[in-house]
C-alpha positions in Angstrom: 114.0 161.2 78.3 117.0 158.9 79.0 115.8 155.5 79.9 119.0 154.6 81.2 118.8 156.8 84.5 115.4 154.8 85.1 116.0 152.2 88.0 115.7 148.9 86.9 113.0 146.8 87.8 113.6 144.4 90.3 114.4 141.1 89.5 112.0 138.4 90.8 113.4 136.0 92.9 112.7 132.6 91.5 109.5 130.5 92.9 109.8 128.0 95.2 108.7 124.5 94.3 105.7 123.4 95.8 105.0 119.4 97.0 102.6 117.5 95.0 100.9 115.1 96.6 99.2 112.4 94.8 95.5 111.8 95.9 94.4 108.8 97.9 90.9 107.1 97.8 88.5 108.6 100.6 91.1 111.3 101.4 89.6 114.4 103.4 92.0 117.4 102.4 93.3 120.0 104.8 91.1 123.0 105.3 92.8 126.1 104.1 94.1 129.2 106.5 95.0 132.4 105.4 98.1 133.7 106.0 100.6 136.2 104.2 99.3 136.9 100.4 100.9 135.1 97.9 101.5 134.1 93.8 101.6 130.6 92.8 102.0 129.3 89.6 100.4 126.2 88.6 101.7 124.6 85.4 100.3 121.4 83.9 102.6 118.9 82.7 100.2 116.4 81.8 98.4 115.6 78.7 94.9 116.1 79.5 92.7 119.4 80.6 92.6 119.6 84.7 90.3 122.0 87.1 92.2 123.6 89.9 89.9 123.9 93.1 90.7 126.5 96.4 89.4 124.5 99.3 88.0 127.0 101.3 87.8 127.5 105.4 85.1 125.7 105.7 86.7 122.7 103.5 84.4 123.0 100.4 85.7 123.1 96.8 85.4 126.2 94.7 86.2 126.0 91.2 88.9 128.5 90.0 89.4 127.5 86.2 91.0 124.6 84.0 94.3 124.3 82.9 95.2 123.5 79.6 97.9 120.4 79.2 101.0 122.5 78.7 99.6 125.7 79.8 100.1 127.4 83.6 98.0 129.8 85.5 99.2 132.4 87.6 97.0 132.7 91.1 96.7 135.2 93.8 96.6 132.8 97.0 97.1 132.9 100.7 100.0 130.9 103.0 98.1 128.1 104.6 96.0 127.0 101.4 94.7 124.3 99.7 94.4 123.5 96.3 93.2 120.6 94.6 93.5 119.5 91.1 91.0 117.1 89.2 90.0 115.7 85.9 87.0 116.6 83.7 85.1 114.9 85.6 86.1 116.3 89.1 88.3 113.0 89.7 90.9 114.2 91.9 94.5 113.7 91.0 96.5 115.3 94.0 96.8 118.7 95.9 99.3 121.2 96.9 99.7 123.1 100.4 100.9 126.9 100.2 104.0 127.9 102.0 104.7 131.4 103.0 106.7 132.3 99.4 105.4 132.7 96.0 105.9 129.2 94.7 105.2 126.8 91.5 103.1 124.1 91.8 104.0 121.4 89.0 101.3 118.8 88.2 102.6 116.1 87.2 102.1 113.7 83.8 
C-alpha cells in the first residue's frame, strides 16, 4: 500500500478563544440554548483542582468532571451554552458562553 496516495487529513482550524468572565456575588447565570454542535476545550491554568458545570435549559447545574491544574478537557457542547467553573467546594470562579465555533476556554490562575 502506498501511503503517500492517501489524502491527508484535514488540518483543524485553530479554536477560537472563548471570554472568561469572572463570577460576581449573587450572580444568576444565563440559561443555555442549543444551537449548532460544537468542541470546546477547557484548559486550567490555575493551581488548584476545578469542577466544570453545563447549566442546563432549565438553569440548573450538572456536574461534567474536574479539571486538574494544568490539565484540559475536551467537551462536546452546543452554541448558546453555559458553563460554569467552581472550586472543590462548588465556589464559583467564572463562566464561559459558547459561540457558534469550536473554541478554548482558558481558566484563568
Amino acid at each position: 500500500v502506498d501511503l503517500s496516495k492517501l489524502p491527508a487529513a484535514p488540518v483543524r482550524p485553530p479554536r477560537k478563544p472563548l471570554k472568561w468572565v469572572a463570577a460576581k456575588k449573587g450572580e444568576k447565570l444565563k440559561k443555555s440554548v442549543s444551537g449548532a454542535n460544537i468542541s470546546v476545550e477547557f484548559v486550567n491554568k490555575s493551581s488548584r483542582r476545578v469542577k466544570l458545570y453545563w447549566i442546563s435549559y432549565g438553569g440548573e447545574r450538572t456536574l461534567y468532571g474536574q479539571i486538574d491544574p494544568g490539565k484540559s478537557r475536551d467537551q462536546n457542547t452546543y452554541s448558546g451554552n453555559t458553563w460554569l467553573i467552581t472550586d472543590a467546594n462548588d465556589k464559583a470562579l467564572g463562566h464561559f458562553f459558547t459561540g457558534s465555533e469550536d473554541a478554548i476556554a482558558l481558566i484563568p490562575k
